[in-house]
C-alpha positions in Angstrom: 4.4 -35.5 -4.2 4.0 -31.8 -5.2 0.8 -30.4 -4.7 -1.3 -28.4 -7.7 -1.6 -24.7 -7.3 -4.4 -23.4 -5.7 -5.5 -19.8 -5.0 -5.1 -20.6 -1.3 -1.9 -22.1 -1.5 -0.6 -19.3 -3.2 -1.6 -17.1 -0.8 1.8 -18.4 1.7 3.7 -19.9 -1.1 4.0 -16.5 -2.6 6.5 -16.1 0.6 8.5 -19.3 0.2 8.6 -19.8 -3.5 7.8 -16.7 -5.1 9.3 -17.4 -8.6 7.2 -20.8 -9.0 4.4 -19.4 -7.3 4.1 -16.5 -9.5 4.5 -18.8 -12.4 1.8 -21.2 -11.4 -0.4 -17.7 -11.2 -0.2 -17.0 -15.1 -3.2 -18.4 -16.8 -5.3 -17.9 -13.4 -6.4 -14.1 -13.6 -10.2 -15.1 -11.7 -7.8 -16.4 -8.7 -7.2 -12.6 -7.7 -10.3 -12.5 -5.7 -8.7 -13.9 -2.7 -5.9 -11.6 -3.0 -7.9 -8.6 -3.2 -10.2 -9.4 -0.8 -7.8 -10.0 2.2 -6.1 -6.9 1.4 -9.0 -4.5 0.9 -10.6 -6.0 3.7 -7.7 -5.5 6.3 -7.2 -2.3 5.1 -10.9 -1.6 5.5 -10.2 -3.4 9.4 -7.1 -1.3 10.3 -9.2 2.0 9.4 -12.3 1.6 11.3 -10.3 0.1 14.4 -8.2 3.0 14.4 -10.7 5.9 14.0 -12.8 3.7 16.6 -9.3 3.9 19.0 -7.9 6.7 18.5 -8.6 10.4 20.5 -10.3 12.2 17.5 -9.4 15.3 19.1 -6.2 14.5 19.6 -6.1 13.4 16.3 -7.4 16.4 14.4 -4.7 18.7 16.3 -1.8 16.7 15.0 -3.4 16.9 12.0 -4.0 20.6 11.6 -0.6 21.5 13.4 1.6 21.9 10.3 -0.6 24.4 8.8 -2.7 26.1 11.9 0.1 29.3 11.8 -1.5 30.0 8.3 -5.0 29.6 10.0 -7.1 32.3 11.4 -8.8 31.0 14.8 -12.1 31.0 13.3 -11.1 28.7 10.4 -9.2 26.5 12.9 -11.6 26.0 15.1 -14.1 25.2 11.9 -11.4 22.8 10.8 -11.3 20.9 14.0 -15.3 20.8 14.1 -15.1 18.5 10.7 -13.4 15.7 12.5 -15.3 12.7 13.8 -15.5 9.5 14.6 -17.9 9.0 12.0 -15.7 11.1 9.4 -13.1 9.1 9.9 -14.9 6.0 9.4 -16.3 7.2 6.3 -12.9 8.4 4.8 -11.0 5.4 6.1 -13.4 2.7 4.1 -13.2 5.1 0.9 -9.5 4.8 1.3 -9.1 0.9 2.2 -11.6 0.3 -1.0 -11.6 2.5 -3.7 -8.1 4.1 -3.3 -7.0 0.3 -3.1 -8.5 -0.2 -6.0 -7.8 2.5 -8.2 -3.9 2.0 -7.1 -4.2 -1.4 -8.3 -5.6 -0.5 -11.7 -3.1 2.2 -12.6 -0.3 -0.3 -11.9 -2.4 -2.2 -13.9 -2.4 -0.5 -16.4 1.0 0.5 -16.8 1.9 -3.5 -17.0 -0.9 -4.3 -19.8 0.6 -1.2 -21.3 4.3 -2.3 -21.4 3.2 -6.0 -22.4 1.2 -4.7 -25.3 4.3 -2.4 -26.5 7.1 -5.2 -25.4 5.0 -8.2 -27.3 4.6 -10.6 -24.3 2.8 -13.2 -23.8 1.1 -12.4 -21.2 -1.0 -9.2 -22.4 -4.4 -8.7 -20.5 -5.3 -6.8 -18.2 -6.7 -8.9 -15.6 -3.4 -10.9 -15.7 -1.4 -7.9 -15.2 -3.9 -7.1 -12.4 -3.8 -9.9 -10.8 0.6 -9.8 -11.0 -0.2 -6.8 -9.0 -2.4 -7.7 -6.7 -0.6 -11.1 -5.5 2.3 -8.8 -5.4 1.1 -6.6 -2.8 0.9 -9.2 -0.1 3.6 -8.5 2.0 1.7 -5.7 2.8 -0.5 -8.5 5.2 2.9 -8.3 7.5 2.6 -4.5 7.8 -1.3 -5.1 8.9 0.4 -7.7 11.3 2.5 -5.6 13.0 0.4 -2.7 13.0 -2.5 -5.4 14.9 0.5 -6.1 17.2 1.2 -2.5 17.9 -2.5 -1.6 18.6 -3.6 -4.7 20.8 0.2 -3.8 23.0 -0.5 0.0 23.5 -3.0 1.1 25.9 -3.0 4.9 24.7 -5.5 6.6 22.3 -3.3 9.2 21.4 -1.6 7.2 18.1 -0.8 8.8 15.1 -1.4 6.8 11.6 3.0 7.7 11.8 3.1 5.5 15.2 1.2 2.4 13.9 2.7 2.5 10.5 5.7 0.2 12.3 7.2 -1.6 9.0 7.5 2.2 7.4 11.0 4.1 7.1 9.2 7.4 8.6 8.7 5.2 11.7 12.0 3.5 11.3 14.2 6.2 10.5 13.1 9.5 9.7 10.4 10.1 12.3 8.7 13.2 10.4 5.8 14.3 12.3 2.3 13.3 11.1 0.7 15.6 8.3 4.1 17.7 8.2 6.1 18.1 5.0 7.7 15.2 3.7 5.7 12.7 6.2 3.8 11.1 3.3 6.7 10.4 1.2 8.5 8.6 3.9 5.8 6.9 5.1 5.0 5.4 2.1 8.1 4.2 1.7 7.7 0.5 4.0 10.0 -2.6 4.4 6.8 -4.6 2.8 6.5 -2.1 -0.5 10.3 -2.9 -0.8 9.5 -6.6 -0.4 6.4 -6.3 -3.3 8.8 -4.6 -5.8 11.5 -7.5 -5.1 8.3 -9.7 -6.2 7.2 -7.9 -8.8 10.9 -7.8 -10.7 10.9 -12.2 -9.6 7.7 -12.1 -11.9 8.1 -10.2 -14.4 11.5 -11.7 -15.3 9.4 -15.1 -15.5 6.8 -13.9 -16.9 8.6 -12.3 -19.7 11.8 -13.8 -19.3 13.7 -10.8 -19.2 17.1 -10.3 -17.1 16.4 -9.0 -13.8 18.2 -6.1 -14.6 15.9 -5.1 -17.6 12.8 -6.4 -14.9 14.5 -4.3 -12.5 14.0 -1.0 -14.6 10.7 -1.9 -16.1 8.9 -2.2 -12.4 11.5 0.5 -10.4 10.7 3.8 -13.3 7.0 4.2 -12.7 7.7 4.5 -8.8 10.9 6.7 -9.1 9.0 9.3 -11.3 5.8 9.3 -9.0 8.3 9.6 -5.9 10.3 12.2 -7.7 7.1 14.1 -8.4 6.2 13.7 -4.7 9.6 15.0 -3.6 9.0 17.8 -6.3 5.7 19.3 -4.6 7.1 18.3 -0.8 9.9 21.1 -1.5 7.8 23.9 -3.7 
């Protein structure tokens, strides 16, 4: 006998049967809570654990490395004075909260906006919210790993680069932490591929689109913000 949907149920369904499992999640925008919580709180975890771990100094002079030659020593040594423990704290739970949230709502957004101007049924926000929330959770398998990697290392001199371990940086282009083009590629993870997959499974049954039309409806917004990020990497 098939069991109802459930918020927790969804939560590992959304692995096994993501089409059905994003279907069941239409009509349930208040279920997002659970979503959004796990994921804002690991990311909340992972940052104070690793600013806790990691060898601030050590830290602070792979950060300042790609741009100390266009530092005089006093404002270098300045520079490194501003790291901390504490700093990093601070920064890290602004990061795993608000930027978390504020990257949610401007994906958001952009769904609500193409529901409104494509007619679908679907056409609040909090439902396109949620569609982006739920969608995010293979990022849970990156916090994995990255729990893996830190509880398996003994040193304290780990870049964000090193523990990053489902990214293509770490997997394939091994740019240097806070050097050009580092960002871009580390962005780029085996878990955000995984989310888009999800996102174009949902949005074909949400609207019932083709998946090639789903396909180019979730892939532009991330191809112009990558191209714009390419754009500024090279001036």
């Amino acid at each position: 006998m098939e069991t109802s949907a459930s918020p927790f149920s969804s939560l590992v369904n959304i692995f096994f049967e993501p089409k059905k499992t994003l279907e069941d999640l239409r009509g349930h925008a208040g279920w997002v809570w659970l979503p959004l919580l796990l994921l804002i709180g690991l990311a909340c975890l992972f940052q104070v654990w690793y600013a806790l771990r990691v060898d601030v100094s050590w830290f602070a002079d792979q950060t300042l490395a790609a741009s100390a030659a266009n530092m005089t020593a006093d404002q270098l040594r300045d520079a490194h004075a501003r790291f901390s423990t504490n700093s990093m704290v601070v920064f890290g739970l602004l990061g795993g909260s608000l930027g978390a949230i504020v990257w949610y709502v401007g994906q958001g957004l952009y769904f609500f906006l193409v529901a409104k101007l494509g007619g679908y049924k679907e056409q609040g926000f909090g439902s396109w919210f949620g569609f982006v929330v739920w969608t995010s959770l293979p990022a849970l398998l990156a916090y994995l790993a990255t729990g893996i990697y830190m509880l398996t290392t003994a040193s304290r001199q780990i870049s964000p680069v090193d523990i990053d371990v489902t990214s293509l940086n770490t997997l394939l282009f091994h740019i240097a932490y806070a050097h050009k083009g580092q960002f871009i590629a580390s962005s780029l993870r085996l878990t955000t591929i995984w989310s888009w997959i999800l996102m174009v499974i949902g949005f074909s049954a949400w609207t019932g689109k083709g998946m090639q039309r789903s396909t180019l409806v979730i892939m532009t917004p991330y191809v112009v913000l990558y191209a714009i990020f390419v754009l500024f990497a090279i001036l």
